[in-house]
N, C-alpha and C positions, 0 to 999 in steps of 0.2 A: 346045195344048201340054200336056204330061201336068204334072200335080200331084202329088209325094212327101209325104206326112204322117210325122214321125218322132212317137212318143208314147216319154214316158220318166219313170222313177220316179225321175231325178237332176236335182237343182236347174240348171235351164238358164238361167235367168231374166235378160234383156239388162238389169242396173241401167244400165250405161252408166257406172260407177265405176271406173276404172283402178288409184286409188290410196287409198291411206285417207285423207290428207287429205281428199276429193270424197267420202267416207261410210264407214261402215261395215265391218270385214275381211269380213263375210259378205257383203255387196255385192262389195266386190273378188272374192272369190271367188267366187258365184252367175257374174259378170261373167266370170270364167277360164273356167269351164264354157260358158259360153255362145262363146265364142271359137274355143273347145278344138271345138265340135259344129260353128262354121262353115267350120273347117278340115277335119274331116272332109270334108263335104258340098265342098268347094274342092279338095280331091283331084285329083276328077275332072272338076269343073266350074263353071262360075261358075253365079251362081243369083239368082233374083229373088224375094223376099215382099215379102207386102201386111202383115205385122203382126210385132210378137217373139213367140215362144212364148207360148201362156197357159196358166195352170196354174187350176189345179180337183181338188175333192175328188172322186172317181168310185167308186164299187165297179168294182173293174178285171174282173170275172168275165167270159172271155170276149173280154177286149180283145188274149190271146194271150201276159202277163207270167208270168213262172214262175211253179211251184207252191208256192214260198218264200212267195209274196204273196197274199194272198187280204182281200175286203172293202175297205172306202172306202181309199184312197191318194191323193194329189195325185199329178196326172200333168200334166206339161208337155207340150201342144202344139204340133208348129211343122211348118206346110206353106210348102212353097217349089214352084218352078220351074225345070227345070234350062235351062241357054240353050242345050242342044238336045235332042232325043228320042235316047235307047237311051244317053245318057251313064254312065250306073249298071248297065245291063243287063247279063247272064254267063247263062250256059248253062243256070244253073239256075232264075233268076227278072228280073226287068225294073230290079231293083235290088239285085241279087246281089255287085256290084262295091263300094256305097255300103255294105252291109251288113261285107263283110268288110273294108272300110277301117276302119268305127266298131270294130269287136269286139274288147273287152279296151284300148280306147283307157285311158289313164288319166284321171280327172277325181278333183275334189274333194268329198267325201263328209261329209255330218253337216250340212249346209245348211238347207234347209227340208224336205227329206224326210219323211217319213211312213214311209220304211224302215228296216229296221233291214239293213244290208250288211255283209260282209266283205272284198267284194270292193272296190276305188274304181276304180272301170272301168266304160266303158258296156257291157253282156254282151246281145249279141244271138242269143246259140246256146244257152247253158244252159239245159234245160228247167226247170231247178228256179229259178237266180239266176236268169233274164234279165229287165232292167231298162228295156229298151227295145226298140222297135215298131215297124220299118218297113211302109207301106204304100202305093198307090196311089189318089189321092181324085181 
């Protein structure tokens, strides 16, 4: 079954915090983000992972984020499963559908990032903003 890697420079992070009593507004929030990406990805299809997103400091050089970003960044990892093949797929790439579902989504910004944004949106077309990564692993 194929494997979707999304990489992204927006706090995705599953705290599992609904509300601020249970922690933190940056928890609640990190938590809307992370909700806000599993709808995207539910669009089109239901989905299976083995873990939540992990984040790490990376030099992104290379990894395909705009040219706004350059050097170490925290970037959030999260591969899934989709529960069938060509679910995301379009004319122009195997996850073309997935892609322009996220683009310009809105999310919550000023989190644990390492960015500095103007946009609060996941941007997977900007060559200069784009903030997030789809790929095939």
């Amino acid at each position: 079954m194929e494997q979707i890697t999304i990489k992204t420079l927006i706090d995705v992070t599953n705290t599992d915090v609904r509300r601020t009593n249970q922690g933190t507004a940056i928890e609640v929030d990190q938590y809307r983000n992370w909700i806000t990406l599993k709808q995207c990805i539910e669009l089109r299809s239901l989905f299976e992972y083995d873990r939540n997103p992990t984040s790490e400091v990376i030099d992104i050089k290379g990894l395909g984020f705009g040219t706004d970003y350059k050097g170490p960044h925290r970037v959030w990892t999260f591969t899934f499963r989709p529960d069938r093949s060509g679910a995301f797929g379009s004319e122009d790439s195997q996850y073309g559908l997935l892609e322009e579902g996220m683009h310009l989504v809105p999310v919550i910004k000023n989190l644990t990032e390492t960015i500095n944004t103007s946009k609060a949106v996941f941007d997977l077309k900007d060559k200069k903003s784009q903030n997030t990564v789809i790929t095939l692993s």
